[in-house]
MARMAR-421785 format. One record per residue (C-alpha): residue number from 1; residue in one letter; x, y, z. Coordinates in pm, whole numbers, always signed. Layout:
N
seq;type;x;y;z
NUM;a;X;Y;Z
...
//
This chain:
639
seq;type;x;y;z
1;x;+0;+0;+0
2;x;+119;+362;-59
3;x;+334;+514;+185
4;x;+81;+795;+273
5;x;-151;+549;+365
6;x;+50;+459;+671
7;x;+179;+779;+738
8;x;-235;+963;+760
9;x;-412;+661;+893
10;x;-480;+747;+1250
11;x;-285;+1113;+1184
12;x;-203;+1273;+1460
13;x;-253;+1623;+1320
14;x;-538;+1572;+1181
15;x;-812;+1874;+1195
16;x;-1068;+1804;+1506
17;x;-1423;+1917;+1544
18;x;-1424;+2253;+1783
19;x;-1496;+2138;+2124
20;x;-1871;+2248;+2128
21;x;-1943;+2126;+1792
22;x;-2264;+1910;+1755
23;x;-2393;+1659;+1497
24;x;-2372;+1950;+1197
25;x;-2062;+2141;+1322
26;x;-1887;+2099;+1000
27;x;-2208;+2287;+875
28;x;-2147;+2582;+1050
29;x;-1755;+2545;+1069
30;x;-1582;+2467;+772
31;x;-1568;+2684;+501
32;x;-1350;+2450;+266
33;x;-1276;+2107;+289
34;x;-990;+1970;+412
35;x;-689;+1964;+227
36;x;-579;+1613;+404
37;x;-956;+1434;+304
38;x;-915;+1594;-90
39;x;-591;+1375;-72
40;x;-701;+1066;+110
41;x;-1001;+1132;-188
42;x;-758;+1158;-445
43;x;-585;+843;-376
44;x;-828;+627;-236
45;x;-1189;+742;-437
46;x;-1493;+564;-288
47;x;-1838;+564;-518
48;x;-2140;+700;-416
49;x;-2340;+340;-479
50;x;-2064;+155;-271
51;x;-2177;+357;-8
52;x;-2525;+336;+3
53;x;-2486;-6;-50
54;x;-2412;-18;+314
55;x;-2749;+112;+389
56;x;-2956;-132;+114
57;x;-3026;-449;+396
58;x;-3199;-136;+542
59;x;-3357;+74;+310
60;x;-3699;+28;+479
61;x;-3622;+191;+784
62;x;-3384;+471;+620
63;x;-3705;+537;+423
64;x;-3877;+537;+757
65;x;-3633;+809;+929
66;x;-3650;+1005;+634
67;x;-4047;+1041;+626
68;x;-3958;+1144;+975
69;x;-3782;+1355;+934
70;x;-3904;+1533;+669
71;x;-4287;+1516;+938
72;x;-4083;+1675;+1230
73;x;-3969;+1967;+1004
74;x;-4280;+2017;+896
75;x;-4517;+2002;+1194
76;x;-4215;+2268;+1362
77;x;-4386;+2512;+1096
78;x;-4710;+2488;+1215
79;x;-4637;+2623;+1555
80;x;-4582;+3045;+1400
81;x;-4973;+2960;+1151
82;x;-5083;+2894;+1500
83;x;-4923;+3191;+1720
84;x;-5021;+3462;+1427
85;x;-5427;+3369;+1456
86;x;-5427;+3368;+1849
87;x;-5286;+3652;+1788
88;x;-5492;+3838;+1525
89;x;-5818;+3661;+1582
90;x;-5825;+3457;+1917
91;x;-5685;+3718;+2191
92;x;-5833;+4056;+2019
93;x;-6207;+3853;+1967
94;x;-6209;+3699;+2296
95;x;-6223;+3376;+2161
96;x;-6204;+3079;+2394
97;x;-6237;+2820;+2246
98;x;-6041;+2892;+1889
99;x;-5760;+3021;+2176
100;x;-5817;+2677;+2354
101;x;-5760;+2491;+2024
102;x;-5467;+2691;+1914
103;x;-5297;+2656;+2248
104;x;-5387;+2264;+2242
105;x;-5227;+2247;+1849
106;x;-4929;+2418;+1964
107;x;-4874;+2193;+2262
108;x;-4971;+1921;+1996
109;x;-4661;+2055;+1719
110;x;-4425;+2042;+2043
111;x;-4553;+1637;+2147
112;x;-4577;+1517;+1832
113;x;-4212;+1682;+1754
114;x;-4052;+1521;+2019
115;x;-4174;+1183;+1941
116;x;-4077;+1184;+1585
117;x;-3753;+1319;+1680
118;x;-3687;+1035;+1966
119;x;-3815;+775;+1697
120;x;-3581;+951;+1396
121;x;-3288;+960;+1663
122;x;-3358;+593;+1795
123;x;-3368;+443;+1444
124;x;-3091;+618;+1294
125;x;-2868;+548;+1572
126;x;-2988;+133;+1571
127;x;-2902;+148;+1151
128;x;-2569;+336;+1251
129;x;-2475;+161;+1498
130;x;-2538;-184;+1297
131;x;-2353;-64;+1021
132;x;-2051;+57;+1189
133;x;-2077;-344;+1393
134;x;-2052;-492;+1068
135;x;-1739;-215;+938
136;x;-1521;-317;+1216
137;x;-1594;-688;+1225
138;x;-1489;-663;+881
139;x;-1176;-505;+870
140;x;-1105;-654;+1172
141;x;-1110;-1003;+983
142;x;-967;-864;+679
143;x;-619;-683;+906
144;x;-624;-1051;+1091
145;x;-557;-1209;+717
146;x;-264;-958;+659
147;x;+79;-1051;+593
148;x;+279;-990;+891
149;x;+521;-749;+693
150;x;+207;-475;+663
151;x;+213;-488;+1042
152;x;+595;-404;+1038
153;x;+556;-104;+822
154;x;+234;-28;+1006
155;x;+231;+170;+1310
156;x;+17;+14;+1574
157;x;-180;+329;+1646
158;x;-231;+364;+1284
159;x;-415;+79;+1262
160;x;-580;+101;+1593
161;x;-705;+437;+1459
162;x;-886;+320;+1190
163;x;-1101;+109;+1352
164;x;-1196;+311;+1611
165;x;-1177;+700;+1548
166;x;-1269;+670;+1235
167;x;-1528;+432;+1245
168;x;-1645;+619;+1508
169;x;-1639;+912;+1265
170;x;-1889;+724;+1031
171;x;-2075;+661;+1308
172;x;-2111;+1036;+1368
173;x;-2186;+1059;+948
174;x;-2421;+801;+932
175;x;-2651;+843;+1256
176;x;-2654;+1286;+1274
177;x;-2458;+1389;+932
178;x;-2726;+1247;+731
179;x;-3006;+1297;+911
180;x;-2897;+1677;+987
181;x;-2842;+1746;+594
182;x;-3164;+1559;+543
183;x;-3362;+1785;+841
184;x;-3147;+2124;+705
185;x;-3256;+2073;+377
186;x;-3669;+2008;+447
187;x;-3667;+2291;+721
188;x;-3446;+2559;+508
189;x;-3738;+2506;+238
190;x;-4057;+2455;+423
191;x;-3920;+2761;+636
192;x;-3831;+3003;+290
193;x;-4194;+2873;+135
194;x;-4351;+2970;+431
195;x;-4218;+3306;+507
196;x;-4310;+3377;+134
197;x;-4677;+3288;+216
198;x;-4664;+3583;+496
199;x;-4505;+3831;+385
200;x;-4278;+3827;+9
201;x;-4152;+4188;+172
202;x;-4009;+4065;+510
203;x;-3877;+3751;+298
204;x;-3675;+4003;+68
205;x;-3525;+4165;+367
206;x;-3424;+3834;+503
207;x;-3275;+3726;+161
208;x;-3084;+4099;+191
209;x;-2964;+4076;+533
210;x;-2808;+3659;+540
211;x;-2541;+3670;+326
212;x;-2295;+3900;+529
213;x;-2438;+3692;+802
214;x;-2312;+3387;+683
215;x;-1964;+3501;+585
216;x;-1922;+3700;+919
217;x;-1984;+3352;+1091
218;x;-1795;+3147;+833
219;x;-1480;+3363;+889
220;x;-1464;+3313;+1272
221;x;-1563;+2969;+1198
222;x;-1216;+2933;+968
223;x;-1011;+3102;+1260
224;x;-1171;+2836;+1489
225;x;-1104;+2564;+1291
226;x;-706;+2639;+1226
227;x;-691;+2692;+1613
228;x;-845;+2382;+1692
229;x;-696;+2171;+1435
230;x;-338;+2317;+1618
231;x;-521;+2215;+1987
232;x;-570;+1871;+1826
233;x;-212;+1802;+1746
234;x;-69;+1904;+2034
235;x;-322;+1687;+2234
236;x;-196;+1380;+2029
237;x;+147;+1511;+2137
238;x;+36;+1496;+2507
239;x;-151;+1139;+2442
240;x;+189;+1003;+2272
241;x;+433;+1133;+2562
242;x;+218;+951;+2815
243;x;+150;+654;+2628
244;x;+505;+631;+2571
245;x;+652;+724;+2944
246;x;+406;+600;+3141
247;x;+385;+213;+2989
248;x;+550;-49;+3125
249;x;+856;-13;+2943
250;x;+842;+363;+2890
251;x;+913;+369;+3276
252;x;+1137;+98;+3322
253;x;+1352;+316;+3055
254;x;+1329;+630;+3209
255;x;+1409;+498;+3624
256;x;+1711;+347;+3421
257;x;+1814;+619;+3221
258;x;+1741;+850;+3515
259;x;+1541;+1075;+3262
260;x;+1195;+1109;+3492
261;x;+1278;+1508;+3551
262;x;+1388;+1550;+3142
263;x;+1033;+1425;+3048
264;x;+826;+1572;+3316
265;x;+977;+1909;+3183
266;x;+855;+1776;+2859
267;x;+506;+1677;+2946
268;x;+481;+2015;+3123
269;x;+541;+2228;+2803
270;x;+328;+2024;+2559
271;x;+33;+2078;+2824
272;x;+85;+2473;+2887
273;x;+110;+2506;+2461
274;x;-265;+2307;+2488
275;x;-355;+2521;+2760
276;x;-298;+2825;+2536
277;x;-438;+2676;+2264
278;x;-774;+2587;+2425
279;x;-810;+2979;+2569
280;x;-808;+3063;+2200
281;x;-1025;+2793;+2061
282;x;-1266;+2927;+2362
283;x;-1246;+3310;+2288
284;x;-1246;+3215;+1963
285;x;-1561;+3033;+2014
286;x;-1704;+3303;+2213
287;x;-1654;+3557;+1906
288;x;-1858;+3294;+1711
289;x;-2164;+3266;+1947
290;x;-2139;+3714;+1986
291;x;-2109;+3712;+1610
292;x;-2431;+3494;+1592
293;x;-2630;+3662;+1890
294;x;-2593;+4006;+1679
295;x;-2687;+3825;+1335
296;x;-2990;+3715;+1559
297;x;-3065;+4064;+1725
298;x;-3033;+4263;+1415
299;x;-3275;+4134;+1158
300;x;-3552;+4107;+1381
301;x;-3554;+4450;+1474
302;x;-3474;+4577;+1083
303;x;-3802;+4360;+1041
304;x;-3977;+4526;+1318
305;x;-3866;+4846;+1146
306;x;-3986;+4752;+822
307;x;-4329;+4643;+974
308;x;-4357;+4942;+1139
309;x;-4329;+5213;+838
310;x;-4659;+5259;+632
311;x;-4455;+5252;+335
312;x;-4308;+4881;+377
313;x;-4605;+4772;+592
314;x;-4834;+4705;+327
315;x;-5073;+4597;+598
316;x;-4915;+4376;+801
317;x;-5114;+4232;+1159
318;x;-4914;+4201;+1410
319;x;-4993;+3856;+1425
320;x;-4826;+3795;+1060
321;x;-4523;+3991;+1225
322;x;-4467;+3760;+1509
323;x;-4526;+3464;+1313
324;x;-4266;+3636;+1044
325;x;-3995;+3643;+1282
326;x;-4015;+3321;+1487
327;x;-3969;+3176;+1127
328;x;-3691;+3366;+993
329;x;-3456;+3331;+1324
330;x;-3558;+2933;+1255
331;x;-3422;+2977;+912
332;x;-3029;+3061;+1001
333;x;-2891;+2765;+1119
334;x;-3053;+2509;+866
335;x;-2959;+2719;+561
336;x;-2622;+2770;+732
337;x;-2648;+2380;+729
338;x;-2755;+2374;+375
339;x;-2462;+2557;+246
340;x;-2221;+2366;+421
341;x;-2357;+2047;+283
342;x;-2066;+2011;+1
343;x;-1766;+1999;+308
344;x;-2023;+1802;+480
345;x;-2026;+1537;+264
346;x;-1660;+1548;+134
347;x;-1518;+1509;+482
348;x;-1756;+1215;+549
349;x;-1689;+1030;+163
350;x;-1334;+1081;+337
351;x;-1375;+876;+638
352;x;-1549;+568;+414
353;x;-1223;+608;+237
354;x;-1000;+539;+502
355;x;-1182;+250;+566
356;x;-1297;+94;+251
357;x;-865;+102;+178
358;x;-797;-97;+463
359;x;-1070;-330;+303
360;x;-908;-282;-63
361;x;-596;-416;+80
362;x;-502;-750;-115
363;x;-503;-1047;+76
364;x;-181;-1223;-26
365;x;-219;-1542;+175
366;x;-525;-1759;+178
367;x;-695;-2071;+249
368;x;-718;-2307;-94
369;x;-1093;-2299;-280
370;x;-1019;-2676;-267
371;x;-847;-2773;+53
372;x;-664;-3077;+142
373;x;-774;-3274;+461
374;x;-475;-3261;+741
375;x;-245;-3597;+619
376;x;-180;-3876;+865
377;x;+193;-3859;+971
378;x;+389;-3800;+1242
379;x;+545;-3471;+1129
380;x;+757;-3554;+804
381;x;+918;-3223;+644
382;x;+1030;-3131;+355
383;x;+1168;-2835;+134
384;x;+1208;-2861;-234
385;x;+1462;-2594;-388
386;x;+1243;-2310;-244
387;x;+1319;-1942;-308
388;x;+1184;-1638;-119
389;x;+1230;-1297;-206
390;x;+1056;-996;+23
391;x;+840;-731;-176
392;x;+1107;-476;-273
393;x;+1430;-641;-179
394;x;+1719;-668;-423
395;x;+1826;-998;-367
396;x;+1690;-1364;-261
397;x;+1636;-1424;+87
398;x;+1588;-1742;+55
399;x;+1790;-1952;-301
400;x;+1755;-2306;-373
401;x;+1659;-2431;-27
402;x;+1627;-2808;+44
403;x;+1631;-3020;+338
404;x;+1378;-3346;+433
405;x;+1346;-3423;+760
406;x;+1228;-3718;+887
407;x;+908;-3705;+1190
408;x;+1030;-3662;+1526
409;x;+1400;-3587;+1403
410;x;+1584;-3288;+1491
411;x;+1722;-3019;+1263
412;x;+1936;-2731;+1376
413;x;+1974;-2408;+1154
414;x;+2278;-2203;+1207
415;x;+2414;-1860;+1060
416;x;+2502;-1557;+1086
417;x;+2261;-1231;+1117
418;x;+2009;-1199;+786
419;x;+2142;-1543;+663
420;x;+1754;-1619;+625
421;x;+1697;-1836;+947
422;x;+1421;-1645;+1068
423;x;+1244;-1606;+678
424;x;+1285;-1993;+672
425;x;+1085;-1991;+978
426;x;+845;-1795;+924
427;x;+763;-2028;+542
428;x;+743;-2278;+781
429;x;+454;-2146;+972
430;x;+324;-1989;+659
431;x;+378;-1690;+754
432;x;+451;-1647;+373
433;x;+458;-1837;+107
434;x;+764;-1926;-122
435;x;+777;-1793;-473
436;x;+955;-2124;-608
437;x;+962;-2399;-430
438;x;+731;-2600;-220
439;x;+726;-2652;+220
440;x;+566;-3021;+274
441;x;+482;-3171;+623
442;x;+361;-3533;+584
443;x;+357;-3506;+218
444;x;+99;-3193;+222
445;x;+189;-2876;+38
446;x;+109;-2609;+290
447;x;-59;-2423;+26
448;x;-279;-2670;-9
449;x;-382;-2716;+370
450;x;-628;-2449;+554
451;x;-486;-2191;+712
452;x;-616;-2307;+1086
453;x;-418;-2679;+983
454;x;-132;-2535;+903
455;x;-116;-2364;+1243
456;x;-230;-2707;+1451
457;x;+65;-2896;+1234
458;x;+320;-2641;+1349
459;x;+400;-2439;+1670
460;x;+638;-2182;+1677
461;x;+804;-2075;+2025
462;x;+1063;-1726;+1937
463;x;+1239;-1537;+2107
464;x;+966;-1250;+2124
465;x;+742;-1430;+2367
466;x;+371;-1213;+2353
467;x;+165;-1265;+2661
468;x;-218;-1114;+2648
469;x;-315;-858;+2937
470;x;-494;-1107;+3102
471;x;-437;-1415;+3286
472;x;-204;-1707;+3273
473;x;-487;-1972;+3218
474;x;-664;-1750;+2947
475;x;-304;-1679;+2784
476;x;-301;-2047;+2787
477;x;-624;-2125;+2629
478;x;-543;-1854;+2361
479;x;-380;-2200;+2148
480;x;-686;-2403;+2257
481;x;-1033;-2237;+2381
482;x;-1193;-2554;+2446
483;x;-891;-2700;+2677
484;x;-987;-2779;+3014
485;x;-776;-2710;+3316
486;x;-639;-3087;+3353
487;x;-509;-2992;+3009
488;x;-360;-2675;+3100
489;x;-170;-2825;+3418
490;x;-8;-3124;+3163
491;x;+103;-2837;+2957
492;x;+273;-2610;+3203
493;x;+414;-2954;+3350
494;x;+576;-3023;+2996
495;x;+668;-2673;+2991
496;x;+826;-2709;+3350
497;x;+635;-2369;+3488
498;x;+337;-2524;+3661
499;x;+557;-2560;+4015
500;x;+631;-2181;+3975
501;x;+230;-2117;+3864
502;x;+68;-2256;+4174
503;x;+282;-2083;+4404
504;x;+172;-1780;+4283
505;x;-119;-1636;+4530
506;x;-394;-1665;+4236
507;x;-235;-1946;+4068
508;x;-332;-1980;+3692
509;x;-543;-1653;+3715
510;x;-273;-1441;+3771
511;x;-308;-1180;+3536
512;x;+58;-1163;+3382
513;x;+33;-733;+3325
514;x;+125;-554;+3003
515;x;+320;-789;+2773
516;x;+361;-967;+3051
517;x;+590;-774;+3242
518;x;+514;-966;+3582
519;x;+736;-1232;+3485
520;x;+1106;-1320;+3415
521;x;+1200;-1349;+3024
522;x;+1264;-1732;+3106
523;x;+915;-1754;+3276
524;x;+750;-1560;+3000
525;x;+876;-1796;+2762
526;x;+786;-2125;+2940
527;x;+458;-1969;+2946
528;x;+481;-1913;+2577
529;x;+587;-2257;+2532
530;x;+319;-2413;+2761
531;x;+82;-2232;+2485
532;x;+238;-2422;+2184
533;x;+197;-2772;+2336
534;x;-128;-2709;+2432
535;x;-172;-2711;+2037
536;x;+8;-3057;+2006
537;x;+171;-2954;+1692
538;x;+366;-3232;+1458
539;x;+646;-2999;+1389
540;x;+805;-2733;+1674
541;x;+980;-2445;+1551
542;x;+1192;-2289;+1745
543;x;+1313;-1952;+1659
544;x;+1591;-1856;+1874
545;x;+1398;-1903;+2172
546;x;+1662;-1884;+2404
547;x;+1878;-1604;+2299
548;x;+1789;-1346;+2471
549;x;+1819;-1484;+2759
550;x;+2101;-1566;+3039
551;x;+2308;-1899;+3057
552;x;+2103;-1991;+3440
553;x;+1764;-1924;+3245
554;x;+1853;-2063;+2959
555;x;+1914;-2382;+3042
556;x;+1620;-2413;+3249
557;x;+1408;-2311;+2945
558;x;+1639;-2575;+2731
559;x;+1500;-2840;+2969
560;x;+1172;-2766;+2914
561;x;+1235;-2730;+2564
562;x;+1388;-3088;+2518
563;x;+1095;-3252;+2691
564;x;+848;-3130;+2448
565;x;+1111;-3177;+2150
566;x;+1067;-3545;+2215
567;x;+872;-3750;+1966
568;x;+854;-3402;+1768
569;x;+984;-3302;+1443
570;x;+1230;-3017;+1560
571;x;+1373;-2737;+1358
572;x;+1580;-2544;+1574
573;x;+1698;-2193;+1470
574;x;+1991;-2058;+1696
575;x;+2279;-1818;+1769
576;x;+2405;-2039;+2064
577;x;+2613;-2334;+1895
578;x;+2541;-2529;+2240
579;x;+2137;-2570;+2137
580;x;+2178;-2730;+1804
581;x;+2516;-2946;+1917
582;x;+2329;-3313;+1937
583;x;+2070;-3219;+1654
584;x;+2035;-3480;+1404
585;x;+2174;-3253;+1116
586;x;+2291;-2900;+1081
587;x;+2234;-2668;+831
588;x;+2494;-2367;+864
589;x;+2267;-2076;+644
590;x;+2470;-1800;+442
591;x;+2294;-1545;+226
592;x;+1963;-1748;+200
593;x;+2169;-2059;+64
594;x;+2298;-2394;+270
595;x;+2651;-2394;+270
596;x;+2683;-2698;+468
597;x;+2468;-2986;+639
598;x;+2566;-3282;+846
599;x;+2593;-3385;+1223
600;x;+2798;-3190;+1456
601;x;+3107;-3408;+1440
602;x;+3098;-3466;+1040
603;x;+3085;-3033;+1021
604;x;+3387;-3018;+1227
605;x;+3576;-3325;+1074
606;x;+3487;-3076;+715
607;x;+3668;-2778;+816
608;x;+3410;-2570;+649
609;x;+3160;-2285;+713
610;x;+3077;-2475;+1066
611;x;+3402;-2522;+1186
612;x;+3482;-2207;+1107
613;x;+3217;-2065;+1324
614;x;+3314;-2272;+1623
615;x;+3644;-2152;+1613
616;x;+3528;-1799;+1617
617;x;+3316;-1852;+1872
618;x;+3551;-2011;+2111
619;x;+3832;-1706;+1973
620;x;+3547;-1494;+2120
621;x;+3526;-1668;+2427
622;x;+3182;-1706;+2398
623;x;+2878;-2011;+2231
624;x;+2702;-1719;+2028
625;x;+2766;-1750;+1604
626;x;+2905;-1384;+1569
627;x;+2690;-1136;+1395
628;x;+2936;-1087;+1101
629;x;+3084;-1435;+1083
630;x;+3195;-1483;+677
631;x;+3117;-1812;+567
632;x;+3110;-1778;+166
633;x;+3355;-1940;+15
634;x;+3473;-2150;+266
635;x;+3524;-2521;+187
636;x;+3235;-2806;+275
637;x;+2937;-2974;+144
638;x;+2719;-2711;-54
639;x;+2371;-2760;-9
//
């Protein structure tokens, strides 16, 4: 996907709605449309019909809310009919009952108002809400089927953004931006058509007097805007400094770095600049309602005038002049409404663009239209000269890759850094899939399995153990949903953290905190591992699972890790020499190729790539494969 994509999805700076804005604000407020949604419009279009094809399963009850709305506009214009003949007639004739029926039909207009409006709001808002349900389930499901290297270029807030703010933001467009255009437009006319009917003079007037209206409000509507748009980005300052200190990690790294004063001063100065900010946006806002309150005080006394002077009266009651001017000062805000429509609906076509292209996305792995049931076996695996190259790169990461495995053998994988241990991994898992080449377990071509077999065939334990904010058990039953608790206690056994689980106060519901912070990196990745065998998977990957950690922990992990091996086909990816020692073969990785393969003893006996390493290693004084180790060209079995 473009660039811009990931740089404006969830944008920070990003213009907000003033901070007293309602449903139409945008009506009132913006005078041009957004120079950000014209581009996210310009590179992302979205139809019209695709659209309101989100609204067809419901197109009886839009109908519905639009009849509504359409009736609560119109019985609001009753109420000045009604006021101008208890007026003229009722109160100077005496008339009881006609006053008794025009009182009764105004407190009718106001009832039956109120109840279309509560059904208009109840409906729209169900339709909305439904709508937006089925949006994020969607693109939910559709980000879930991602490849994982659109999460790598993808901030996580980006992402997080679109399903919530904006979808939110539809919400908003879908449940009051339609139904406020729709109620702007039916009262601005029904209003202007009945003003008319009174008095075509007062109506001129009106016509006269609204257009500097509207600009004088539209200009301190612009100043708002560019002073709340600044507000907004310096709040998403404020939000990122204290998601980012105040996490876990953020304050493990500053009580480290002693750096607790430096970002307090920080924090300090991004909240005075939104203090300032928000004083302006609120002046600014105040010029806005005193701009409005003189608009509002000045035509009705200009019509009073008017009404007033036998040459303009033309005969006017006084009745037709109160009537006159509870319509026009009804008239400003939908028309103001009306005239904004065009931003209106730019800015929300916008937001269904943001969404609809994290729908458009491509999905570049899938399950088969004609899968293959899960084979019998015991975990067989096998690569045929596969090749994998990354979107973009320059070079192979993977070339001519073959190995076969035999169920419940062990295979370790050794290299230097970017040799392509990890991208073999992650075929394995099908985390992609090779663009020459075939990955086999038990005679299956993972392409040809479902994705959900694929994952219950092979487990993956790395180094990057992720623990859910929630509790051991439920991190547990995140592999299997349906595992009881027997089953959980066999797995932490196998995993060797169960003694270490039930002496913990709450035992397996101990929530494990953010990442799981709460625990040791050995501990976290016993958990971790607990979760993979829980899965019973034919074939274990493990992806340097113990190099990040210390010698003490690591060989309490590698105990755990050699009990669940057992019986399992085991491809073990490693910077520590010592873990892949008494695997059945060894395949020493350079550049994405196999230099070498063979036992431990028949590498050394070579004097090749492997041996080469060792001695390094043991130069270095230490069982890590060094990060720039050269192997090409060295002499030994070529794979």
């Amino acid at each position: 996907m473009p660039s811009t994509t990931d740089r404006r999805a969830g944008r920070p700076d990003a213009p907000a709605a003033p901070p007293d804005a309602g449903p139409g604000h945008r009506s009132h407020g913006a005078a041009r449309v957004s120079a950000a949604d014209r581009e996210q419009l310009a590179e992302h279009p979205v139809s019209l019909r695709r659209v309101t094809a989100l609204f067809r399963p419901y197109r009886g009850r839009v109908a519905l809310v639009t009849v509504l709305i359409a009736l609560t506009s119109l019985v609001g214009l009753a109420t000045p009919f009604l006021i101008k003949r208890a007026i003229d007639e009722a109160i100077p004739g005496q008339d009881v009952p006609l006053l008794v029926g025009l009182v009764a039909g105004m407190i009718g207009v106001t009832v039956v108002a109120a109840v279309f409006g509560i059904l208009q709001t109840w409906i729209a808002t169900d339709i909305g809400q439904r709508i937006m349900h089925a949006l994020r389930t969607d693109v939910f499901t559709h980000l879930q089927r991602m490849p994982l290297g659109f999460f790598t270029r993808t901030r996580g807030g980006e992402v997080q953004s679109r399903l919530t703010n904006d979808i939110n933001g539809m919400q908003s467009v879908v449940t009051n931006s339609a139904t406020s255009i729709a109620s702007n437009v039916t009262t601005a006319v029904g209003t202007a058509i009945a003003m008319a009917a009174l008095s075509w003079r007062l109506s001129l007037l009106s016509l006269v007097v609204l257009p500097p209206a509207i600009l004088i409000t539209r200009r301190v509507a612009r100043m708002r805007r560019r002073v709340a748009g600044a507000a907004q980005r310096s709040l998403a300052d404020l939000q990122t400094q204290i998601e980012e200190s105040l996490s876990a990690g953020g304050v493990q790294l500053s009580k480290t770095l002693a750096s607790g004063e430096q970002l307090s001063e920080r924090f300090a100065a991004t909240s005075q600049g939104l203090t300032e900010l928000e004083v302006q946006s609120q002046v600014a806002g105040r010029w806005r309602m005193a701009s409005l309150s003189m608009i509002f005080g000045a035509i009705p006394a200009l019509i009073y005038l008017i009404a007033g002077l036998p040459a303009t009266s033309g005969g006017m009651t006084i009745g037709t002049l109160v009537a006159f001017a509870g319509l026009q000062q009804s008239l400003f805000r939908p028309l103001m409404g009306v005239l904004g429509v065009g931003v209106q609906v730019t800015t929300s076509m916008a937001l269904f663009s943001r969404v609809f292209e994290y729908l458009d996305l491509p999905i570049e792995l899938t399950d088969p239209a004609h899968p293959v049931p899960v084979p019998p076996g015991r975990g067989r695996l096998r690569l045929d000269d596969v090749r994998f190259r990354y979107p973009g790169a320059l070079t192979d990461a993977l070339d001519q890759v073959g190995m076969d495995v035999p169920a419940g053998a062990t295979v370790g994988i050794v290299g230097a850094t970017g040799s392509g241990k990890s991208t073999l991994a992650a075929l394995l898992s099908r985390l992609h899939d090779p663009d020459r080449g075939a990955v086999s377990i038990d005679g299956a071509d993972l392409r040809d399995l479902r994705l959900a077999d694929v994952a219950s065939l092979v487990g993956v334990v790395s180094q990057d153990t992720y623990l859910l904010h929630t509790s051991i058990a439920e991190n547990l039953r995140y592999a299997r949903p349906d595992a009881s608790d027997a089953d959980l206690v066999a797995a932490a056994r196998a995993a060797q953290i169960h003694d270490l689980i039930v002496s913990l106060p709450e035992g397996y519901d101990t929530v494990v905190g953010s990442r799981g912070y709460r625990f040791s990196g050995g501990e976290r990745q016993r958990i971790a591992l607990a979760r993979t065998i829980l899965r019973d998977p034919r074939v274990l990957v493990l992806d340097e699972a113990t190099s990040a950690l210390d010698t003490v922990t690591e060989r309490a992990v590698q105990r755990a890790l050699d009990v669940v091996s057992a019986g399992r086909t085991t491809v073990v990816i490693a910077h520590r020499l010592s873990t892949i020692r008494a695997a059945d073969q060894i395949l020493v990785f350079d550049h994405g190729r196999i230099l070498e393969r063979g036992t431990h003893d028949e590498l050394l006996a070579a004097a090749g790539a492997y041996a080469r390493l060792v001695a390094e290693a043991e130069i270095a004084g230490t069982d890590r494969v060094p990060d720039r180790a050269v192997l090409a060209g060295t002499s030994g079995r070529a794979g």
